[in-house]
Structures are given as C-alpha cells and as structure tokens.
N, CA, C and O of each residue as an XYZ file, in Angstrom:
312
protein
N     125.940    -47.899    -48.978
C     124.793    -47.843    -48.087
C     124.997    -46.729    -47.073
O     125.959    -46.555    -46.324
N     123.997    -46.084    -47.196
C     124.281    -44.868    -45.867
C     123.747    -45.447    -44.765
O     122.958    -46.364    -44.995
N     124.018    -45.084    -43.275
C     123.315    -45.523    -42.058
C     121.931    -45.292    -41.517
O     121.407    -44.205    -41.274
N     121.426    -46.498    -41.370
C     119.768    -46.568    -41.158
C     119.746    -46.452    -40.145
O     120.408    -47.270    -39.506
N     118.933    -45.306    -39.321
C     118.755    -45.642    -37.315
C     116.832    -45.609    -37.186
O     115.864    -45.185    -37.818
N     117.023    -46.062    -36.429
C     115.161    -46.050    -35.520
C     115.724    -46.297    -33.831
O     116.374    -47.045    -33.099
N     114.804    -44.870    -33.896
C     114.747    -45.177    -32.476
C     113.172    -44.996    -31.707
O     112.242    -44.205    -31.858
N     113.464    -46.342    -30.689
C     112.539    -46.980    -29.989
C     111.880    -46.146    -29.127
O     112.335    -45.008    -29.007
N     110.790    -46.496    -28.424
C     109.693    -45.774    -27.533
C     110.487    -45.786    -26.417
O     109.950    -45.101    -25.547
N     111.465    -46.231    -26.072
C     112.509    -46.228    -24.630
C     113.873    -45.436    -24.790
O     114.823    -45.373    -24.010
N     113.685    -44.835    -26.068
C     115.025    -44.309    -26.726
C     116.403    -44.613    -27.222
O     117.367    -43.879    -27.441
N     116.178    -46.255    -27.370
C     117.201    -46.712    -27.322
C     116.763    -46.311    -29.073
O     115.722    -46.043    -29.672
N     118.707    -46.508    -29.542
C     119.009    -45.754    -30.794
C     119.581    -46.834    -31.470
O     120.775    -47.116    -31.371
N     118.613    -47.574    -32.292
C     119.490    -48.831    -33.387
C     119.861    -48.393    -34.917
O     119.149    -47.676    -35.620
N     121.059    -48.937    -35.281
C     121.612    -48.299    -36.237
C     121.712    -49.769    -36.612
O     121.733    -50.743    -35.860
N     121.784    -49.703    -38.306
C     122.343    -50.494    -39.394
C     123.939    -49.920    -39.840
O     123.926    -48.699    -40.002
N     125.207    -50.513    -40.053
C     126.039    -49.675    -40.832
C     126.769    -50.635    -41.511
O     126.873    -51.829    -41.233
N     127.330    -49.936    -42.542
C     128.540    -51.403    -43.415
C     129.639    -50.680    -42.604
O     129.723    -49.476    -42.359
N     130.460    -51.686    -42.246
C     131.681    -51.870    -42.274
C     132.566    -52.778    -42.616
O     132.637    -53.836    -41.991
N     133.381    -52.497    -43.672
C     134.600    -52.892    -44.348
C     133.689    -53.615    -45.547
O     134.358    -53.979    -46.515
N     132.405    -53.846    -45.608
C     131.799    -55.239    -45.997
C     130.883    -55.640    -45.231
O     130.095    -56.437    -45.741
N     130.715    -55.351    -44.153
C     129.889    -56.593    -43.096
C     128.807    -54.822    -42.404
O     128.878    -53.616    -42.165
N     127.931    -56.062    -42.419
C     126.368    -54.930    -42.109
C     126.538    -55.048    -40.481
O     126.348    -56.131    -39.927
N     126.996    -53.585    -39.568
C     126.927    -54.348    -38.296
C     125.874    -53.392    -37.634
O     125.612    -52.258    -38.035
N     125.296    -54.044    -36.527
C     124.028    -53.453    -36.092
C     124.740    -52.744    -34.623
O     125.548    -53.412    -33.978
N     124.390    -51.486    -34.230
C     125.036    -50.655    -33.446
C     123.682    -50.192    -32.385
O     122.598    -49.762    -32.782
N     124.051    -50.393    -31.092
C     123.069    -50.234    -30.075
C     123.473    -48.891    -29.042
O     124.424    -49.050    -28.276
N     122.731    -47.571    -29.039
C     123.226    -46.488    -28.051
C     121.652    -46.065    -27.695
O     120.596    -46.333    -28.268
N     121.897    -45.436    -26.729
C     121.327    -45.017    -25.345
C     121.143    -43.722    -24.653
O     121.885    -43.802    -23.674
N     120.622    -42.708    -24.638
C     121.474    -41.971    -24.080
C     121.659    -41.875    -22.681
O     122.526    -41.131    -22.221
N     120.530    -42.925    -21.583
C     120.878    -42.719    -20.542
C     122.231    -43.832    -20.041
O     122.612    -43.989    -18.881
N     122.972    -44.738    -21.678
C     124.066    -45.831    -20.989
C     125.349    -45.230    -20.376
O     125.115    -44.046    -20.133
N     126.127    -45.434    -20.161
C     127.409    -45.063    -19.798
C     128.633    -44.991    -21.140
O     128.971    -45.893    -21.905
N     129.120    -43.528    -21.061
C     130.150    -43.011    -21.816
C     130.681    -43.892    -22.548
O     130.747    -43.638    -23.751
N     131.312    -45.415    -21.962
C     132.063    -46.192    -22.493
C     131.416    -47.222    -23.215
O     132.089    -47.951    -23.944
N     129.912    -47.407    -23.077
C     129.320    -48.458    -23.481
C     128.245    -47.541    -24.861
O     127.179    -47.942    -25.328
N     128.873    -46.477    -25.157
C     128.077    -46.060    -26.328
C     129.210    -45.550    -27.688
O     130.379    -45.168    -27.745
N     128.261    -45.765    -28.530
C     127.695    -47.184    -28.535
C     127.643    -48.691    -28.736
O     127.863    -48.705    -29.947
N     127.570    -49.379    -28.553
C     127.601    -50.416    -28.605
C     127.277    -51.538    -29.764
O     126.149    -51.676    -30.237
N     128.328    -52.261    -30.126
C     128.083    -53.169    -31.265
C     126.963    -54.578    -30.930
O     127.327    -55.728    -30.685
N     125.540    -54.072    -31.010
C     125.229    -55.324    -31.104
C     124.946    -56.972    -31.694
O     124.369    -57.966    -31.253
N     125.701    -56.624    -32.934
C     125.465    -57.877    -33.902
C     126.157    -57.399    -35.151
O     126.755    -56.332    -35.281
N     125.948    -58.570    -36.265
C     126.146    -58.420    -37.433
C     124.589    -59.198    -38.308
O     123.799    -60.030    -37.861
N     124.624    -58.417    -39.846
C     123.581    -59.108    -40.176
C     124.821    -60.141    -41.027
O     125.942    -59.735    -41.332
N     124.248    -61.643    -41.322
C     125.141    -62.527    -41.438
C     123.723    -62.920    -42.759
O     122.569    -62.927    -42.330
N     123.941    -63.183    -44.108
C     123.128    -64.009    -45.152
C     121.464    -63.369    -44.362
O     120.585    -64.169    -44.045
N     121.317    -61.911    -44.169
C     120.145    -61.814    -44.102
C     119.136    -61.693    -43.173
O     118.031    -61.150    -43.189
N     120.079    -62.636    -41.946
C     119.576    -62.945    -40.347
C     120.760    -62.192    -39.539
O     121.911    -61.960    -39.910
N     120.189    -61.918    -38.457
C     120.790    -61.164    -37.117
C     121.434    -62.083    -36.302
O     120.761    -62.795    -35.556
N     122.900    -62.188    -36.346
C     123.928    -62.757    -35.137
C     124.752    -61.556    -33.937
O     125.808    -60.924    -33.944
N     123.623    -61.695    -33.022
C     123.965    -61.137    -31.754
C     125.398    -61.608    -31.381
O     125.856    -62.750    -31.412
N     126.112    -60.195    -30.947
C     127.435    -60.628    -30.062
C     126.571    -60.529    -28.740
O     125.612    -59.926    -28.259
N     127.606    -61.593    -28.426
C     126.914    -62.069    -26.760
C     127.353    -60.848    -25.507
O     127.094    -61.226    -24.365
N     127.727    -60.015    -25.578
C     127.732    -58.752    -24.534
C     126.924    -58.201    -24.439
O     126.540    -57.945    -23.298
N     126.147    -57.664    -25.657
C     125.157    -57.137    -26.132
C     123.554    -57.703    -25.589
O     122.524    -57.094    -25.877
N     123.575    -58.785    -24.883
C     122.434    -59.470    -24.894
C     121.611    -58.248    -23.752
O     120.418    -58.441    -23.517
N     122.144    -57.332    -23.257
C     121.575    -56.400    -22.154
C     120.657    -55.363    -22.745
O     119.687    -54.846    -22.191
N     121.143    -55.130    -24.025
C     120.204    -54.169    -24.802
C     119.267    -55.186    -26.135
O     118.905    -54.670    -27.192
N     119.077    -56.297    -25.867
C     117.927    -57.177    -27.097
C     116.893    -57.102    -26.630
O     116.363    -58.209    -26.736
N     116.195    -56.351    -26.103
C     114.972    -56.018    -25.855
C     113.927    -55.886    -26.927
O     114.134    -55.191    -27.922
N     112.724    -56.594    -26.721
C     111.611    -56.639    -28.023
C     111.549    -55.525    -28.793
O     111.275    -55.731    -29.975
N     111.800    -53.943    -28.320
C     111.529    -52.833    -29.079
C     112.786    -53.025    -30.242
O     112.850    -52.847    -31.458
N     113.623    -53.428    -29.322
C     115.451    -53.172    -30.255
C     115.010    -54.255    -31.525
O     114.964    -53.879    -32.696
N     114.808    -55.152    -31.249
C     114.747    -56.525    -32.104
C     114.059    -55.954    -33.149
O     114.539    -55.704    -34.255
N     112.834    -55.733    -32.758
C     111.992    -55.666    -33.954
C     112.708    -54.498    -35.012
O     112.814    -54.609    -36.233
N     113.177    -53.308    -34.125
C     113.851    -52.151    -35.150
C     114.876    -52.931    -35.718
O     114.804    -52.858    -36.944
N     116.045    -53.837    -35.236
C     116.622    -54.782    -35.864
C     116.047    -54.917    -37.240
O     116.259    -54.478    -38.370
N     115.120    -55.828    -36.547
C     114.253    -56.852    -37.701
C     113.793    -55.564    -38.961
O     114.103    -55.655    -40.149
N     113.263    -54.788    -38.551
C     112.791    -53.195    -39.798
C     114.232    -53.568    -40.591
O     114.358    -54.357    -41.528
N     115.417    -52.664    -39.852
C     116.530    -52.585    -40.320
C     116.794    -53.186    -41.153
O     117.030    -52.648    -42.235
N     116.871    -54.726    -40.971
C     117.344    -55.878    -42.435
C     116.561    -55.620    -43.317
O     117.055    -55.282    -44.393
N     114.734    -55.695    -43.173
C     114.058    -55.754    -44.415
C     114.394    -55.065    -44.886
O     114.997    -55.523    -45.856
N     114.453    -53.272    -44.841
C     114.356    -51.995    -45.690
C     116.265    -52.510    -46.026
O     116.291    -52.613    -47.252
N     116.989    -52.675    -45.758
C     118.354    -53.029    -46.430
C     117.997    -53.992    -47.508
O     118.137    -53.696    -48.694
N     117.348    -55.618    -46.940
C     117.064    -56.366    -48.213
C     116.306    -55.774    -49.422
O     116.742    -55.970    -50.557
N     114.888    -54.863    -49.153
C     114.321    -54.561    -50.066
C     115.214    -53.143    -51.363
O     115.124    -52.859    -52.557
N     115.979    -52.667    -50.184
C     116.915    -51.535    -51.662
C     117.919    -52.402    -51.465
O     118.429    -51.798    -50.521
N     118.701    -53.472    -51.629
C     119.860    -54.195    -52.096
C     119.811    -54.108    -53.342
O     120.683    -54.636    -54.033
C-alpha cells in the first residue's frame, strides 16, 4: 500500500500508512510544533478507527471525516 494523505480546509494533513502490518493514521499541521509533527493519531483496527488518546487535540470533524475517506478508498482497493 502506498500512503494516502487529504488535506483539510484548515490544513491539517491526514495520512493513511502500513506499518509493519498495522494501517496507522498520521496527523500533521503545519502551523503545530516541531515535536508534535507528525503525529500518530490512531490505528485502523478490522476496518474502524481506534484513536490514541493524545491525539484527541487534532479529531476535529474535518480530520475524521478525511479519516473516515481514508478507510473506505483502502477497503475498496484491498
């Protein structure tokens, strides 16, 4: 799988990526801070989105829904 990004009307930058095995969803910014980019916000787990709880600062409705894009277009070319 190569890496899927959309980015939002606020610029926030959501990414899909595999790692090792596991689909993890990656949250950057460019106005966040050096150390907080970017940021792991979740994994997709059987299909659905499990937020790591640090992350809850960037789940904003724009992010989610690009989330939500993210899984379908992964489920639909699986």
């Amino acid at each position: 799988m190569s890496d899927r990004t959309i980015t939002t009307d606020s610029g926030s930058i959501v990414t899909l990526t595999d790692r090792d095995g596991d689909l993890i969803v990656l949250l950057d910014h460019p106005d966040a801070p050096a150390d907080m980019r970017p940021t792991e916000a979740g994994r997709v787990i059987d299909g659905g989105f499990q937020p790591a709880p640090f992350a809850a600062w960037g789940l904003r409705p724009p992010a989610l829904r690009a989330i939500a894009d993210l899984i379908e277009l992964e489920a639909n070319n699986a």
